[in-house]
C-alpha positions as CSV (number, residue, x, y, z in Angstrom):
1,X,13.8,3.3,-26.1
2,X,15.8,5.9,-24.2
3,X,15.8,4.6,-21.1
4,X,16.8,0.9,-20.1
5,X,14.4,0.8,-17.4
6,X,11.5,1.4,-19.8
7,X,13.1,-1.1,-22.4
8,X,13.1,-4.0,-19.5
9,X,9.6,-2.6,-18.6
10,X,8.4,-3.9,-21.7
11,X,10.7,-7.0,-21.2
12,X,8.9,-7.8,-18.4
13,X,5.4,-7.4,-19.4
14,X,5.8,-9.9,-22.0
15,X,7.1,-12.2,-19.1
16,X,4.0,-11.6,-17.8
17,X,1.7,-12.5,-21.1
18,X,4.1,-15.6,-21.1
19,X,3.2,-16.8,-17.4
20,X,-0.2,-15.7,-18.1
21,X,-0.4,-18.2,-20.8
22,X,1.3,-21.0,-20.1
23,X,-1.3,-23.8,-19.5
24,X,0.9,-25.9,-18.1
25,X,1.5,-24.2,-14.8
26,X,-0.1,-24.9,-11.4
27,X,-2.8,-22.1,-10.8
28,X,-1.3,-21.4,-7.5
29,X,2.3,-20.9,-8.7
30,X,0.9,-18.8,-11.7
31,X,-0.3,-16.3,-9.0
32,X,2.6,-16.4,-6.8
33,X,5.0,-15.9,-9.9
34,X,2.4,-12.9,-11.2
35,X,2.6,-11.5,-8.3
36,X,6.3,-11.1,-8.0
37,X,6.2,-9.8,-11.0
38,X,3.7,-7.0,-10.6
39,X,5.4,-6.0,-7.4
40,X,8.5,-5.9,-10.1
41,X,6.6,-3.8,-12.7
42,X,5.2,-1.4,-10.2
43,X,9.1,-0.4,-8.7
44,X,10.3,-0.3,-12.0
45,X,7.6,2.5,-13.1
46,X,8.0,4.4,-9.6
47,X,12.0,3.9,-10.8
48,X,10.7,5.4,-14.1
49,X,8.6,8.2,-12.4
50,X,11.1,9.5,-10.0
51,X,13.8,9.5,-12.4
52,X,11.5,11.7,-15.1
53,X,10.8,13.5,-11.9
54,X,14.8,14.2,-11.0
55,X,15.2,15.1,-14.9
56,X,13.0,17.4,-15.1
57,X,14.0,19.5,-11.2
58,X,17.7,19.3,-12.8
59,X,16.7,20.9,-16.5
60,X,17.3,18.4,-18.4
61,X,19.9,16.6,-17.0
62,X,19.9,13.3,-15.8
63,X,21.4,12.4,-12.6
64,X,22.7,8.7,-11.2
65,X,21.6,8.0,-8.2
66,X,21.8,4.9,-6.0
67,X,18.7,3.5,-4.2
């Protein structure tokens, strides 16, 4: 994967299968820890978005930018 916010992307969804799974968690800090991790997931893929976004208004070239 080109970019290493969509390769920890993917990291983090399998966290989320994992938490998802385990049977041996308490229901209410399953949510809690799904949760954070959604609100994780969902700035990563704005991240991932705005970036595609920046790449594209620049022709092709990336820029670094800090948030």
């Amino acid at each position: 994967m080109a970019n290493p916010i969509t390769a920890a992307l993917v990291t983090l969804d399998g966290c989320l299968d994992a938490v998802r799974e385990a049977t041996d968690l308490e229901p209410g800090l399953r949510a809690k820890l799904l949760g954070d991790l959604a609100v994780v997931a969902e700035g990563m893929e704005r991240a991932i978005v705005s970036a595609d976004f920046h790449e594209l208004v620049n022709g092709g070239e990336a820029t670094q930018r800090h948030v």
